[in-house]
VOGU-3710 file (C-alpha; in Angstrom, 3 decimals, decimal comma):
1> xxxxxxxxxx> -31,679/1,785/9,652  -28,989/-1,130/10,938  -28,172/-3,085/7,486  -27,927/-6,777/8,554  -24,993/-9,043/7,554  -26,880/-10,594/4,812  -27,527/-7,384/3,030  -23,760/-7,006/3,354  -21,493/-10,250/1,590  -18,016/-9,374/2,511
11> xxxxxxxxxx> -14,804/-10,748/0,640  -12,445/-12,201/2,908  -8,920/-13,420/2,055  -8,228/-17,149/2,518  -4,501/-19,193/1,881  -6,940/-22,102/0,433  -7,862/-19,625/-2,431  -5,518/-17,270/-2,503  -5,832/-13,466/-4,648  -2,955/-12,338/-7,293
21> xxxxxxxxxx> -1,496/-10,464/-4,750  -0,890/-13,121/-1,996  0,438/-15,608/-4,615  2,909/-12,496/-5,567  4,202/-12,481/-2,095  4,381/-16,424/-1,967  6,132/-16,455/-5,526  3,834/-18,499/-7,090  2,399/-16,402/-9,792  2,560/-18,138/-12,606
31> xxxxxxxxxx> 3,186/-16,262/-16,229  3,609/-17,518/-19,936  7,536/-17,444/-19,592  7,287/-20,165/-16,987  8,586/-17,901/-13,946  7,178/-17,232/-11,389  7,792/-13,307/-10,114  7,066/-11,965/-6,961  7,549/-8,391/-5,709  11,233/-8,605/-4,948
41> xxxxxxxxxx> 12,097/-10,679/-8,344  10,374/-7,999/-10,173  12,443/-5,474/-8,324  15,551/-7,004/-9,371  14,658/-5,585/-12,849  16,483/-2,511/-13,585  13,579/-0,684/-14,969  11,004/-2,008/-12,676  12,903/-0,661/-9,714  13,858/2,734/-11,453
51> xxxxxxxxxx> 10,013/2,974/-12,565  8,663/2,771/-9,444  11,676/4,856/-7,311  11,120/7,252/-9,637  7,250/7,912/-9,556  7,206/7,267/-5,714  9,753/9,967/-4,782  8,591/12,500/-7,093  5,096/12,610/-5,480  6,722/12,248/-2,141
61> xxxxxxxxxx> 9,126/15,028/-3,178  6,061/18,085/-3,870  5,439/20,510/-1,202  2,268/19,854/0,563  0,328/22,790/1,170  -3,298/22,637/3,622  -5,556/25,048/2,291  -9,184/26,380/3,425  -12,224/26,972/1,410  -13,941/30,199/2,082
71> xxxxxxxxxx> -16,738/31,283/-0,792  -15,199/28,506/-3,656  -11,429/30,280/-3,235  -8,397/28,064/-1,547  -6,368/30,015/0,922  -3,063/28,717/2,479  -2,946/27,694/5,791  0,509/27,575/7,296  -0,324/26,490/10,718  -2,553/23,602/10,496
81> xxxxxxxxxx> -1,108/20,168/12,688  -2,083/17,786/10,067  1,211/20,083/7,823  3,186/18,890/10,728  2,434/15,719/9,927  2,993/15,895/6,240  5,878/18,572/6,122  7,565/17,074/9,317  7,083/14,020/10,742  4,492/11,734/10,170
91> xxxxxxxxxx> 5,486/9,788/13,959  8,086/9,150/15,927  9,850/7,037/13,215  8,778/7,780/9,890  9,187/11,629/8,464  6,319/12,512/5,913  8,447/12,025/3,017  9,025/8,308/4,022  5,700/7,985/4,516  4,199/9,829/1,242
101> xxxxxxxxxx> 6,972/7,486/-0,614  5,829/4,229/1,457  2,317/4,816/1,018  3,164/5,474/-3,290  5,044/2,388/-3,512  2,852/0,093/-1,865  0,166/0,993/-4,563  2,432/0,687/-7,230  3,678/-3,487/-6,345  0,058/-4,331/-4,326
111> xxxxxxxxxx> -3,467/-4,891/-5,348  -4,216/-4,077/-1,812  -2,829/-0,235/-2,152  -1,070/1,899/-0,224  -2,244/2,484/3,175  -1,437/4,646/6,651  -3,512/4,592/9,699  -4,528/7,887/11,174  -4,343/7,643/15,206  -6,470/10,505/16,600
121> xxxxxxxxxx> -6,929/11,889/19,915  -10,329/14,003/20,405  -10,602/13,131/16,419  -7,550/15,587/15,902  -4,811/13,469/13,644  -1,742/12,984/15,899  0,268/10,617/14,075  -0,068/8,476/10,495  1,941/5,336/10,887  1,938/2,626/7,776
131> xxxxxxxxxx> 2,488/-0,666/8,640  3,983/-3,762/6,870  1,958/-5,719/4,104  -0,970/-7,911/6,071  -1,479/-5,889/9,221  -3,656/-3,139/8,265  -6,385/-4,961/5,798  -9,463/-4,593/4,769  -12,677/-6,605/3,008  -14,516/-5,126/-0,025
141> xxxxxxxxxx> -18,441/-5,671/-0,280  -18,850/-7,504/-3,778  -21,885/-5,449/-4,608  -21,138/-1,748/-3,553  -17,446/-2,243/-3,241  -17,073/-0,619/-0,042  -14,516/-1,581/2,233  -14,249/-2,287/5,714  -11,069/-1,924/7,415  -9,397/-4,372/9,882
151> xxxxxxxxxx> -5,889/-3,212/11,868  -5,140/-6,693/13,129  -8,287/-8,713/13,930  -10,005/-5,292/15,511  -12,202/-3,507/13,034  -11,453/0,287/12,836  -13,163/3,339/10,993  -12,689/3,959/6,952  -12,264/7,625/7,830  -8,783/6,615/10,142
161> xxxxxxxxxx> -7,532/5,257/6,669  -5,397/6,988/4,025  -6,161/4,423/1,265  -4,563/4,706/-1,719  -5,800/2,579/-4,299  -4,212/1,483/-7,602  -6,035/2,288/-10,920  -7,973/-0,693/-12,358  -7,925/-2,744/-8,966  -4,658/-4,102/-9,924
171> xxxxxxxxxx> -1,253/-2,929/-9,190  1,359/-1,889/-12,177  3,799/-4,519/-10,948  1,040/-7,544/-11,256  -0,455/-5,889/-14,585  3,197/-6,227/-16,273  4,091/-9,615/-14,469  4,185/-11,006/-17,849  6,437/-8,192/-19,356  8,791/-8,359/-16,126
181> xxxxxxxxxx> 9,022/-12,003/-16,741  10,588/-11,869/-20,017  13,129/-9,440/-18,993  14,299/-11,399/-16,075  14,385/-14,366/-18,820  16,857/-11,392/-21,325  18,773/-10,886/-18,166  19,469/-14,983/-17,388  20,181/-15,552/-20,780  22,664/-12,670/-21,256
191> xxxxxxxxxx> 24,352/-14,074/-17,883  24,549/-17,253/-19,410  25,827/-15,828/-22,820  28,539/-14,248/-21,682  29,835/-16,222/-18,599  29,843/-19,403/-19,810  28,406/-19,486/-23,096  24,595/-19,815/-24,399  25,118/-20,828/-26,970  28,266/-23,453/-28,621
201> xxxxxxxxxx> 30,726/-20,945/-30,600  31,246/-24,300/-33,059  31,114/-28,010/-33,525  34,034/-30,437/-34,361  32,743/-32,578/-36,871  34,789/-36,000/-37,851  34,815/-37,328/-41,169  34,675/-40,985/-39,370  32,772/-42,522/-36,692  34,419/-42,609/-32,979
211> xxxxxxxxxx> 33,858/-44,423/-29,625  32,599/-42,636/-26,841  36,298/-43,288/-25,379  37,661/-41,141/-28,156  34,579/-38,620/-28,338  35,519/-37,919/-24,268  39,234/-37,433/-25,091  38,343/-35,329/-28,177  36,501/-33,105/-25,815  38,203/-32,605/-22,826
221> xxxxxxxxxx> 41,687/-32,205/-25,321  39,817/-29,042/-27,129  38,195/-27,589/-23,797  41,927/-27,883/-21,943  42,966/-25,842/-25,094  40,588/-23,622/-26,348  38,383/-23,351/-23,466  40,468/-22,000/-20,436  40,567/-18,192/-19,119  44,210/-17,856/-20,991
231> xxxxxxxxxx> 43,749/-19,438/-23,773  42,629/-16,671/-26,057  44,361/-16,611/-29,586  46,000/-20,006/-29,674  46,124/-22,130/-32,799  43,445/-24,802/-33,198  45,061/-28,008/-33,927  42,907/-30,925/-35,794  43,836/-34,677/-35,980  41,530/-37,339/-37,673
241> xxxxxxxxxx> 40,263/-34,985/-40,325  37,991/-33,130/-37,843  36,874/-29,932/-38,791  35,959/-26,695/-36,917  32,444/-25,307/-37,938  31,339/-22,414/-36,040  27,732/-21,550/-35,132  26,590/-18,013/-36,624  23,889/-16,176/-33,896  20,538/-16,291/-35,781
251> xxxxxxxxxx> 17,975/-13,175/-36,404  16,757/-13,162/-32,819  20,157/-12,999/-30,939  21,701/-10,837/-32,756  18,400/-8,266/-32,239  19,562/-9,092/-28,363  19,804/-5,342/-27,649  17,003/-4,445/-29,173  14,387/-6,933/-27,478  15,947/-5,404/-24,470
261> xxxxxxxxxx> 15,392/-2,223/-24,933  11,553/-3,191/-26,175  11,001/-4,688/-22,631  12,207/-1,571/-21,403  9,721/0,373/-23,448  6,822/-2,456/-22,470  7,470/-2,025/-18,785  7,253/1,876/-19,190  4,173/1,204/-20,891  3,044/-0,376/-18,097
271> xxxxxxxxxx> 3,493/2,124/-15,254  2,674/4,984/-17,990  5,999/6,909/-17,418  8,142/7,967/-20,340  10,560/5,781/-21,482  13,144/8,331/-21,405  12,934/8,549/-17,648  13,844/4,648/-16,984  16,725/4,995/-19,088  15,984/4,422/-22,749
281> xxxxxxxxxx> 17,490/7,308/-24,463  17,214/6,186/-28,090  14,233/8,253/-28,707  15,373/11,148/-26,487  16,159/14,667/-28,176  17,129/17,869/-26,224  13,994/19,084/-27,802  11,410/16,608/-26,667  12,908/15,833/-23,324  11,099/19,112/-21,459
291> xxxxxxxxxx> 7,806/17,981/-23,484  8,309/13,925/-22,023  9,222/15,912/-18,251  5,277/17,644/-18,873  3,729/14,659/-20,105  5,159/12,781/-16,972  3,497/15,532/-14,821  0,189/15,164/-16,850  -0,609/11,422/-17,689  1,875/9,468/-15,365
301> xxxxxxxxxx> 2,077/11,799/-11,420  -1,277/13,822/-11,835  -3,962/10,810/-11,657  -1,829/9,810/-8,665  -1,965/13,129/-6,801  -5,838/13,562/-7,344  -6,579/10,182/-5,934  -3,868/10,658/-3,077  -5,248/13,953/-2,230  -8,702/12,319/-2,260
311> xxxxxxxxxx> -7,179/9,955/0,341  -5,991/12,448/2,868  -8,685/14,264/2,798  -10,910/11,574/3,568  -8,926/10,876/6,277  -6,990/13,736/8,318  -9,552/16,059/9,281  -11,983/16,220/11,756  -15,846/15,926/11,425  -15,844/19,734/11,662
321> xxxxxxxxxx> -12,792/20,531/9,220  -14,004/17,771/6,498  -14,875/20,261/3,110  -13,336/23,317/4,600  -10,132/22,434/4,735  -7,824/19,991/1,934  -4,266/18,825/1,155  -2,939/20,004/-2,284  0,502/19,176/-3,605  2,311/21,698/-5,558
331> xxxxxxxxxx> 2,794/20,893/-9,372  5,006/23,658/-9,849  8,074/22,337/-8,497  7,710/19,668/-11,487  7,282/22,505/-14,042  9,774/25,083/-13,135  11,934/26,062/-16,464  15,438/27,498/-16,050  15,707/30,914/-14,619  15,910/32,379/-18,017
341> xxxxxxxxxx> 12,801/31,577/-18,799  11,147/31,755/-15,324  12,524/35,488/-15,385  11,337/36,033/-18,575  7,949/34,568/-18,221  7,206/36,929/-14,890  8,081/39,685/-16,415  5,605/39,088/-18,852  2,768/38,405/-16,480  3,478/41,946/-14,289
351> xxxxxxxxxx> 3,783/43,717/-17,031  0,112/42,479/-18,278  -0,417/43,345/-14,850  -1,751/39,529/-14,119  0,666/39,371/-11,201  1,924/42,005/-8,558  5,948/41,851/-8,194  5,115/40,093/-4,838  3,245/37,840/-6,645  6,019/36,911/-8,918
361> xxxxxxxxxx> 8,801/37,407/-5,734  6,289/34,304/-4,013  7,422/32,120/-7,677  11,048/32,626/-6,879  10,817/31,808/-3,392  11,679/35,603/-2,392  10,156/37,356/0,629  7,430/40,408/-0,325  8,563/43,324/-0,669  6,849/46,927/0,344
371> xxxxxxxxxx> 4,839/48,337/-2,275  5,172/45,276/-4,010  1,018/44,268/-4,097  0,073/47,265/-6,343  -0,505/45,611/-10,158  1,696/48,221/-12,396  3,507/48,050/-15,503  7,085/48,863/-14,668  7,784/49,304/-18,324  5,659/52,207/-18,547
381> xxxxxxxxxx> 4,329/53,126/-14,712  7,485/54,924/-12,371  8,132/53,275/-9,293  5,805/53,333/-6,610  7,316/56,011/-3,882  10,555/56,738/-5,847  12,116/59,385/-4,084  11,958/63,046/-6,626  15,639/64,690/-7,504  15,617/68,084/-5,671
391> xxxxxxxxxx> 15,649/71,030/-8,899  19,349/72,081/-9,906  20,134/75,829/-10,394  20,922/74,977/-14,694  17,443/73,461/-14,402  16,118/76,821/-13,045  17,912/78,816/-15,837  16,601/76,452/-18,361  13,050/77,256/-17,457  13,525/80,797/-17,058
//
């Protein structure tokens, strides 16, 4: 049954109205500081930039693996095209780690997601390309929230779209606008602070009224002397009784570091990646610094990866291939301890005979090796096919 247009009411984007995310890119988004922060302001924010760099390229940096389902089990496949795609590159331009990346940032900074078209050719995917912000779009139904997807003005299929959407319908970036805000404020005012001053370092106070005249003179007389780049250490010298009364910093700037490092700690909070990993050691132990490097593989990459494999599965494969075959990243490059422990940890497992030595060659990146599939305990089982030393003649007299 054909659903008619009225059944189906459409959001469209309009420059009369505009959403959060176009006033972002215009760079009028208002926030409670008074600044208004679009994407590339928020990027010049240390840990804004390192947040998002960092989360990108460490999904973009997994191997991708294409696997098929036979009877609820996931074999590899190693010669699938769309692993071209992913492993190699995506087109002519972009290599699948630029595009992975692309596709990760552009859900991190835009309500709109991250998004690459799929261009198929006798529906096999041939290339993914992702285009700028505004060319590939798309309008959500306000009732069932489905979307209908628009590259340029001609309408295309949802299943040509790898559509990565950000948690919450809104982006990280516009969520923490507010946080951002206040530590592009910290960084002004520190420029401010220690360039030309922020704040007066004193006051000359006169015991006696003077003109303006005399109040100009006064000034530019203690600036020419006190003020300059070379002036540094000289003696202060007062005439008319003035005195010198400096200015002491107050609670708040002299906690200057510390409401830094809080922002730092807010905007972490906001893209749910340990603070450790943007740069705020403070907290950091060597002991809790392996748990922070699982809990960023847990709560901040793994909600990421589901939803992104979601996404390519949707969209790479054919009619046919759609539930028999799906993308999986590989969390184990983001769990690996040192080879200490690695070795230590497989030794374990073949000797509970859980894994085959091949099994645990495959974790080390080592090639199989013969005889290597059988599950044995090498601590108490001899060698499969170790060659027998022939009998000696003293062995012959001992039995004898």
């Amino acid at each position: 049954m054909a659903w008619s247009m009225q059944l189906w009411p459409f959001t469209r984007k309009s420059l009369a109205a505009p959403e959060p995310a176009l006033e972002a890119i215009l760079g009028i988004t208002p926030t409670a500081s008074g600044i208004s922060i679009s994407v590339l302001e928020a990027l010049k924010v240390p840990a804004v930039a390192n947040a998002i760099q960092i989360i990108s390229e460490a999904v973009a940096s997994l191997d991708v693996h294409v696997k098929r389902i036979e009877g609820g089990v996931e074999t590899e496949v190693t010669d699938h095209p769309v692993l071209t795609l992913l492993r190699g590159d995506a087109n002519e331009w972009t290599s699948g780690f630029e595009l992975i990346r692309q596709i990760m940032i552009d859900a991190l900074v835009s309500d709109a997601g991250g998004m690459g078209w799929v261009n198929r050719v006798e529906d096999k995917a041939v290339e993914i390309i992702s285009f700028r912000q505004g060319v590939l779009t798309f309008d959500t139904d306000t009732d069932t929230l489905e979307r209908k997807y628009r590259l340029g003005n001609d309408p295309i299929p949802a299943r040509d779209v790898i559509h990565l959407m950000p948690p919450q319908t809104r982006s990280p970036l516009n969520l923490a606008r507010d946080a951002i805000a206040i530590s592009v404020c910290l960084d002004r005012h520190a420029a401010r602070l220690f360039s030309r001053g922020g704040r007066p370092s004193g006051v000359l106070q006169f015991a006696k009224g003077m003109a303006e005249e005399a109040v100009k003179k006064a000034r530019a007389a203690w600036r020419q002397t006190h003020e300059g780049e070379d002036t540094g250490g000289q003696t202060a010298i007062l005439y008319d009784g003035a005195t010198f009364v400096p200015l002491s910093f107050n609670s708040t700037d002299s906690q200057f570091l510390e409401n830094r490092r809080f922002q730092i700690e807010e905007i972490a909070r906001a893209f749910n990646i340990p603070a450790p990993m943007i740069g705020d050691l403070s907290r950091a132990t060597w002991s809790n610094s392996e748990q922070k490097g699982r809990e960023f593989l847990s709560y901040t990459l793994e909600p990421w990866l589901r939803a992104l494999e979601g996404a390519m599965n949707r969209a790479l494969f054919s009619e046919e291939e759609r539930g028999r075959y799906v993308v999986r990243f590989d969390r184990d490059d983001l769990t690996r301890a040192d080879l200490s422990t690695r070795a230590t940890v497989i030794n374990s497992l073949i000797s509970s005979q859980t894994l085959n030595p091949n099994e645990g060659r495959g974790w080390l990146g080592l090639p199989p090796r013969d005889g290597g599939d059988k599950f044995l305990n090498p601590n108490i089982s001899a060698a499969p096919g170790a060659p027998k030393s022939a009998p000696t003649p003293e062995d012959a007299n001992a039995t004898e």
